[in-house]
C-alpha positions in Angstrom: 132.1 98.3 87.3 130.0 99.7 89.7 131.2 103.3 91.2 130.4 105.3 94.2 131.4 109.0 93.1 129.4 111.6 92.7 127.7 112.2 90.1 126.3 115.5 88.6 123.2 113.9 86.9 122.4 112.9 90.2 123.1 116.2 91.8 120.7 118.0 89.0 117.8 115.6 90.7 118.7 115.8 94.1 117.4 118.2 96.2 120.1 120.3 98.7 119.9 119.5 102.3 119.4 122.7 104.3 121.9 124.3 105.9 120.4 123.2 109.1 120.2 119.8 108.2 123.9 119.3 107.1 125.1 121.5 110.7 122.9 119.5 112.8 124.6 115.9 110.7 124.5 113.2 112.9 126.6 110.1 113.3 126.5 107.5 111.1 123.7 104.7 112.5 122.8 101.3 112.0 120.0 100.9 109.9 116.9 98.6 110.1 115.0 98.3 107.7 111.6 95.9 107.9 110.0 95.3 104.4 106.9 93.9 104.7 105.0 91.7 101.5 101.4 93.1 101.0 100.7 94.6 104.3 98.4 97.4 103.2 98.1 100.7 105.1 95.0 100.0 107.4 96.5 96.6 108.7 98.1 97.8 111.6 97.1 100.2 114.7 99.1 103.6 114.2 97.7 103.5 110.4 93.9 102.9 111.9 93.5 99.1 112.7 91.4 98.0 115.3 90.6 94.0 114.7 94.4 93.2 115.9 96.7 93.8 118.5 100.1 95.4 117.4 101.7 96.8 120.6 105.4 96.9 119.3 104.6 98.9 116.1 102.4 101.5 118.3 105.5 101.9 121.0 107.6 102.2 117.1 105.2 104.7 116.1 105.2 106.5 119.6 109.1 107.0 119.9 109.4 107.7 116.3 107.7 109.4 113.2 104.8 107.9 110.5 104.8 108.9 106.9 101.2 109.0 105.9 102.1 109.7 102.3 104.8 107.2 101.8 104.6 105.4 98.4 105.4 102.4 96.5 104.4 100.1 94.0 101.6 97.8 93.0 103.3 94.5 93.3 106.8 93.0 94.4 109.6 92.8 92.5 109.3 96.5 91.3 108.8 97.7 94.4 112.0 96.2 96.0 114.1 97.8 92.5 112.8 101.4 93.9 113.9 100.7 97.5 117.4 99.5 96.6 118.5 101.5 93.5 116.3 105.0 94.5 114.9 104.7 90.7 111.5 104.2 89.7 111.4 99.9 88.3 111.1 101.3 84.6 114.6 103.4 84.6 116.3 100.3 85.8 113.9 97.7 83.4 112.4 95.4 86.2 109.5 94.2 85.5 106.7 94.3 88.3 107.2 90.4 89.4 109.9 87.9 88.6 109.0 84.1 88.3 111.3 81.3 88.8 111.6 80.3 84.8 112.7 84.1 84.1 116.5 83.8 84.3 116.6 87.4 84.5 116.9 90.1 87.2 118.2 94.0 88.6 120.9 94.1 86.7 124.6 93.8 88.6 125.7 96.9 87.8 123.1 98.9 89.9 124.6 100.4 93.0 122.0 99.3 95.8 121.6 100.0 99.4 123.9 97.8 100.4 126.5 98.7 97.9 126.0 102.9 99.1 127.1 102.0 103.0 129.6 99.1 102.5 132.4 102.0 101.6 131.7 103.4 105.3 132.8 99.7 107.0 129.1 98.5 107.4 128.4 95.2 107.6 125.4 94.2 105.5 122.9 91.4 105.6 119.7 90.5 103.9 117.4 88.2 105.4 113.8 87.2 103.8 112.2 87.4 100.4 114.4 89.0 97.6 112.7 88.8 94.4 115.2 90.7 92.4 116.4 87.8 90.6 116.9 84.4 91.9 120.1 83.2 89.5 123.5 83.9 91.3 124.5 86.9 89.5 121.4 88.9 90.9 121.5 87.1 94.8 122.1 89.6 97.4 125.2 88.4 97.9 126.0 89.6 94.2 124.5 93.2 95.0 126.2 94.2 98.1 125.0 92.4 100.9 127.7 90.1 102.7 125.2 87.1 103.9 121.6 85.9 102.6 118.9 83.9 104.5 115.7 83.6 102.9 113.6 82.8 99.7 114.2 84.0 96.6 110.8 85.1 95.4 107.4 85.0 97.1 106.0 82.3 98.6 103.2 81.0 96.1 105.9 79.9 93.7 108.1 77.1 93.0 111.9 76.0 92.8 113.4 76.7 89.7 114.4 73.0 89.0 117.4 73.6 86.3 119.2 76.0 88.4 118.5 75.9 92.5 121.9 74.5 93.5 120.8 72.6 96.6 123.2 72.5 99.8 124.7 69.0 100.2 123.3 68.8 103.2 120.5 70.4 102.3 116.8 69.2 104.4 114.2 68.2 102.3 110.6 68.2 103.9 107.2 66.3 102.8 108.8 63.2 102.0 110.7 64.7 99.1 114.2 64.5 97.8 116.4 66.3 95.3 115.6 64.4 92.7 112.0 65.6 93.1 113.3 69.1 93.4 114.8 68.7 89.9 111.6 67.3 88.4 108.5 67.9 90.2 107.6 71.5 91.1 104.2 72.8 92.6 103.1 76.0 93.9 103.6 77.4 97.4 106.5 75.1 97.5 109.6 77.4 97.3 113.1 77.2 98.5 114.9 78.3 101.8 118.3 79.3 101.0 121.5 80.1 102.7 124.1 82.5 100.7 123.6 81.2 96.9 122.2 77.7 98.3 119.0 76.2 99.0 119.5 74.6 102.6 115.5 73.6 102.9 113.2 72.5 100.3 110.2 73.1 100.6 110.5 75.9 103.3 108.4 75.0 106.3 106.4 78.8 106.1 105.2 78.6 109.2 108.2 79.2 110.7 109.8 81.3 108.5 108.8 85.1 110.6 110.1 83.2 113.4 112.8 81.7 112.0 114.1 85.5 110.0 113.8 87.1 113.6 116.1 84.7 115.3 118.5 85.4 112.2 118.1 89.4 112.7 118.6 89.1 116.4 122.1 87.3 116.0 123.1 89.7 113.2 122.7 92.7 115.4 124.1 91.2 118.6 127.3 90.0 116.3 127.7 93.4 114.8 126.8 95.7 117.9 130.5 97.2 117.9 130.8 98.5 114.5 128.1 99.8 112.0 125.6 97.6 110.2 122.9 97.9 107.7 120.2 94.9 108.3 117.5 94.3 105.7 114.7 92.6 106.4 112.1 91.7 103.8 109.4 89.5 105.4 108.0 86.9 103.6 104.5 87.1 104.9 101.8 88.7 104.6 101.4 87.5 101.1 99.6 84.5 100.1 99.7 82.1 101.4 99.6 82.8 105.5 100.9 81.1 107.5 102.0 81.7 111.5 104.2 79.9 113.8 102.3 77.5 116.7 102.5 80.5 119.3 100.4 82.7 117.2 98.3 81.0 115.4 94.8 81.1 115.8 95.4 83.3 118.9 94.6 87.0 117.0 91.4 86.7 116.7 91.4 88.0 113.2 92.1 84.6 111.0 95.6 83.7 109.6 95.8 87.2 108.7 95.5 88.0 112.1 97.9 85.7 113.7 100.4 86.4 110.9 100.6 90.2 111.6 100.6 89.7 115.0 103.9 87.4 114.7 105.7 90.6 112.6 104.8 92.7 115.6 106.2 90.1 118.0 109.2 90.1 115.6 109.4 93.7 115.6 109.6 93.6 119.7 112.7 91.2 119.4 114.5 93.4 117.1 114.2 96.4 119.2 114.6 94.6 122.6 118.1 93.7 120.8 119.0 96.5 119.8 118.3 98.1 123.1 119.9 95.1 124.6 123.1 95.8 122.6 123.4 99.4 123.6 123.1 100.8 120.5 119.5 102.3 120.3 120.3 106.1 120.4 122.8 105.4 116.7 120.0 102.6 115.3 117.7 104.2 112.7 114.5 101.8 112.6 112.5 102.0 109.5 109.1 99.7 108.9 107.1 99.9 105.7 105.4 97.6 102.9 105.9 96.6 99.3 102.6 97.2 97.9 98.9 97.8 99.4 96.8 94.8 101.0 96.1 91.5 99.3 94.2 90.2 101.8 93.6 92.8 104.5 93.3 96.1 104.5 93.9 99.6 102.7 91.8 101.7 104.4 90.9 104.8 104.0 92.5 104.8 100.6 90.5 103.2 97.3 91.7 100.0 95.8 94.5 97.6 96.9 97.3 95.5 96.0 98.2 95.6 92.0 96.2 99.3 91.4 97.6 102.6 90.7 94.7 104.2 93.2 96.2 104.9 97.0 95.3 102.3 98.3 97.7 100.0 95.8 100.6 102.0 96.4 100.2 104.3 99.8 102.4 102.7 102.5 102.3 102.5 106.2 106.1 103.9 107.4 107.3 104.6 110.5 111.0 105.5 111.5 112.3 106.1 114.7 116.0 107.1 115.7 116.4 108.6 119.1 117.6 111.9 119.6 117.0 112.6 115.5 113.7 111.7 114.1 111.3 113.8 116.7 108.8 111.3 118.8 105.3 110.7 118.3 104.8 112.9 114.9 103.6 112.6 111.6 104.8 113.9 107.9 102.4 114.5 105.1 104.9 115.2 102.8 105.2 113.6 99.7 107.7 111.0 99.9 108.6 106.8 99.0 110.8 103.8 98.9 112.4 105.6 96.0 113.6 108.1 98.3 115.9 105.7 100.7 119.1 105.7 98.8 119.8 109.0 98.6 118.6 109.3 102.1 120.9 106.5 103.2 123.9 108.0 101.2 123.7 111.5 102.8 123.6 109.8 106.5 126.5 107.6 105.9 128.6 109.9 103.7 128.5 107.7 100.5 128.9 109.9 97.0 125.7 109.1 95.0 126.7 106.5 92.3 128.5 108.4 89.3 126.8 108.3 85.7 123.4 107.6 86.7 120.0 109.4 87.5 118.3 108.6 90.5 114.4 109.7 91.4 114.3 109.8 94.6 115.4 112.4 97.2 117.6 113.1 100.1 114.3 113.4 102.8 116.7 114.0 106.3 114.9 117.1 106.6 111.2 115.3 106.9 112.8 113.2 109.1 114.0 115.3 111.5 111.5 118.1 111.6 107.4 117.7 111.7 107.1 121.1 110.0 109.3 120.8 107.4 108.6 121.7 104.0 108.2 119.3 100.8 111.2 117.7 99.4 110.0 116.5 96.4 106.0 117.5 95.0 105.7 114.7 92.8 105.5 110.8 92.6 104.9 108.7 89.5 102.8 105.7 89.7 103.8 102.6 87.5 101.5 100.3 86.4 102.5 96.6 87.1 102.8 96.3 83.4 105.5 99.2 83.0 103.4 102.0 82.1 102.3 105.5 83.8 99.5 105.0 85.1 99.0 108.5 87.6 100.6 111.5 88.2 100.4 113.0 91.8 101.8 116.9 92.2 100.7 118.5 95.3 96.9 117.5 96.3 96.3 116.5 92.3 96.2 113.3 91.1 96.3 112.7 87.5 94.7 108.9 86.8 95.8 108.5 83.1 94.6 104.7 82.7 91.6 102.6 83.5 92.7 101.0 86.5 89.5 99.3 87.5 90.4 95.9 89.4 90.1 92.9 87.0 89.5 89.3 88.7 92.2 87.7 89.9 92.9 84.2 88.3 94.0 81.7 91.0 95.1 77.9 91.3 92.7 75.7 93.4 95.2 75.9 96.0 95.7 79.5 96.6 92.2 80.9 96.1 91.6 84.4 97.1 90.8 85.5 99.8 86.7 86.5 100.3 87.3 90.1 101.5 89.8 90.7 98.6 87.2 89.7 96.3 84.6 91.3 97.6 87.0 94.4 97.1 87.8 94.0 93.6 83.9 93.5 92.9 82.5 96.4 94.8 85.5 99.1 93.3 84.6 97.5 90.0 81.2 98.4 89.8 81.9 101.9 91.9 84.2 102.5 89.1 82.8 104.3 86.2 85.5 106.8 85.3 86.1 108.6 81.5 89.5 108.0 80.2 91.1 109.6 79.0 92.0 110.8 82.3 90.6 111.3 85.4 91.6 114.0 88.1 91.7 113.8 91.9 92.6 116.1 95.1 93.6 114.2 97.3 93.2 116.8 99.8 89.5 117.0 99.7 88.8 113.7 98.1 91.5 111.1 100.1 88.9 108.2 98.1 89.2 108.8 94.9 85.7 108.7 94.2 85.3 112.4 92.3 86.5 113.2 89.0 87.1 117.1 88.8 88.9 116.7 85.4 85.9 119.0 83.9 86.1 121.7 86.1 89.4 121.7 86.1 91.3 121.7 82.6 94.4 124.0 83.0 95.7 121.4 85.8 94.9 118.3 83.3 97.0 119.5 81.1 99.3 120.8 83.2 99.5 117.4 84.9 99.4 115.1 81.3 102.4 117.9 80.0 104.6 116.8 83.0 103.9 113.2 83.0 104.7 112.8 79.3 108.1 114.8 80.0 108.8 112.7 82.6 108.1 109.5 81.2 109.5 109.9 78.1 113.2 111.5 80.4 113.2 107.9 82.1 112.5 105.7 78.9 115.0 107.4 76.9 117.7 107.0 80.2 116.2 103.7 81.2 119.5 101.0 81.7 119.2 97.6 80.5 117.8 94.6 82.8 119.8 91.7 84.1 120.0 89.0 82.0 121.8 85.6 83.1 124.9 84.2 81.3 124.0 80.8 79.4 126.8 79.2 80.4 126.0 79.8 84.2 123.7 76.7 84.2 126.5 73.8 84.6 127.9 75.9 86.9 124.6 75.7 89.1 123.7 72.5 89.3 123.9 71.1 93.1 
């Protein structure tokens, strides 16, 4: 049974708010917070793009705050276990992507983000891609949330043909029907689903930004008089793009383009609501991504989506709450999608979940000062595989494994993109490093392109020491995965 008191394994890992933090308290708010799939941290203008317009994420940025050393993870479905649990993937055993024939997923028992603010009267919704488990025990209506629109995994994938329990009046597209959804599957073909049923097969992705947006818009208007917590993971920008027919080929910048340039639009309904609603000085607005680019941009960091360097796991972030989070500022500070639950449980007045150790930290006090002082000094990296793959403390970065960019293997119809293969050639050959190990400051050397390891031995194994410790605390405290009954499959035939 899943519990919300507090716990003192958490409290040993949590850092203390200050006393000015906890006297200056807040309200509880609404929270929004935008997800985005493999929008890296160049792709938009307050992070350094040029090629596209993005005029509602540079007002965001203006009235709020960016974290420029916000972190994630190298691919989707780990990355989505940090943000909801506030545990690195490996203590709560998710893999770094689930496919539809795994009938596994974040296991029930987990105490999400949802689950933290429901004690407090919020009403919760998630609307977009999930990929946390696609069978009905692991749904986000099984963790929390009170309503799901959206598709269960990313885009490129398929129905799951044995368990999808299609809507009786569910719309099939492309001159299909459900028996073809129960035996013919193909990729980029995925299902739109309502609650625990598919209501669309396959999704029409072009309208699916559009589509989540006019969801998010009713959800706030229906909810303006009492608290709410609104989760939006958008499906795009991962592979493949696609844009509505008011924004595509209109950037500019190719599908890419157009399909970042729909989130902003969407980002400029959700805050024209919200404002419409009356509720904008009590709405704290978060935007941030799963993983670095697949397609666009990382910039300035090295590598991209799937790598342990920066640029696989730095995020863009902004969050803006009037009259709290200070406008038109930046934090340096260390700090991640691991870091949102306990975050989320101080401002709401949830106790931590009881039994459990959480990694991430209570960061009010970045939020609401520009000056303020690190919360935590570390951050793991996780390779997609499950294994440590960097240390960062500080300006030092630890690289531990050989996380040169292999080619990506792709089906004729969701070839790579050029630039991203362009990448992953030119950081191949550029990288040439001696593991072992290899060290970085950050500070000095943002790229990555200068082992100091040599010069610099004390801090190797200073940093190797702590990694091992680490690790080895979450392996030997890791709780199991979430496996699905077998006798849930009659049950889920449509």
């Amino acid at each position: 049974m899943k519990s919300l008191l507090l716990s003192l394994a958490c409290l040993s890992l949590l850092v203390a708010p200050s006393l000015a933090v906890a006297a200056a308290d807040p309200p509880r708010p609404n929270v929004v917070l935008v997800f985005i799939d493999d929008m890296g941290y160049g792709d938009i203008a307050p992070f350094g793009n040029k090629q596209w317009k993005t005029p509602h994420l540079d007002k965001l940025a203006a009235e709020g705050m960016k974290f420029t050393s916000f972190y994630a993870t190298p691919v989707c479905s780990m990355s989505r276990a940090c943000l909801l649990t506030g545990c690195y993937n490996v203590r709560v055993s998710v893999p770094g992507v689930y496919f539809p024939n795994i009938q596994k997923g974040l296991h029930p028992d987990e105490v999400t983000l949802a689950e933290i603010v429901k004690p407090q009267g919020y009403a919760t919704m998630c609307i977009g891609k999930w990929h946390l488990g696609h069978r009905d025990e692991f749904l986000p209506t099984s963790q929390g949330f009170d309503a799901y629109f959206g598709i269960p995994y990313s885009n490129d994938m398929t129905i799951d043909p044995k368990h999808a329990r299609l809507a009786g009046d569910c719309v099939f597209r492309e001159g299909l029907t459900a028996d073809d959804a129960r035996s013919k599957t193909a990729r980029n073909r995925v299902p739109l689903m309502r609650g625990r049923e598919v209501i669309e097969y396959p999704t029409d992705q072009s309208t699916l930004t559009k589509r989540y947006t006019e969801e998010a818009v009713k959800f706030i208007r229906s909810n303006k008089d009492k608290p709410f917590f609104l989760y939006l993971p958008h499906t795009m920008v991962h592979y493949p793009l696609a844009a509505s027919e008011a924004f595509r080929g209109k950037s500019g910048g190719g599908l890419l383009g157009d399909a970042i340039e729909e989130i902003d639009w969407s980002m400029g309904q959700i805050m024209a609501a919200i404002r419409e609603a009356g509720i904008d000085s009590k709405t704290l607005v978060i935007f941030t991504s799963d993983n670095g680019a697949a397609a666009g941009s990382s910039a300035p960091w090295r590598g991209k989506k799937g790598s342990i360097y920066e640029g696989g796991v730095r995020e863009p972030c902004i969050m803006r709450w009037p009259g709290r989070i200070p406008a038109g500022t930046s934090c340096p500070q260390i700090a991640g999608n691991i870091d949102m639950l306990p975050t989320l449980a101080a401002l709401v007045g949830t106790p931590l979940p009881e039994g459990r150790t959480l990694d991430g930290r209570d960061i009010r006090s970045l939020m609401f000062a520009a000056d303020a002082a690190a919360v935590r000094d570390t951050h793991l990296y996780y390779t997609r595989a499950g294994q440590l793959g960097a240390i960062r403390q500080g300006d030092w970065k630890l690289v531990l494994t050989d996380d040169r960019p292999k080619p990506r293997k792709t089906a004729k119809n969701d070839k790579a993109p050029k630039a991203e293969k362009k990448d992953q050639s030119a950081k191949a050959a550029k990288s040439a490093l001696p593991f072992g190990a290899a060290l970085f400051n950050l500070a000095k050397d943002p790229g990555e392109t200068t082992d100091v390891s040599a010069e610099n031995g004390e801090v190797v194994a200073r940093l190797k020491a702590e990694a091992q410790r680490r690790d080895q605390e979450i392996r030997q405290n890791r709780r199991p995965e979430g496996v699905a009954a077998p006798d849930a499959d009659a049950k889920q035939k449509g």
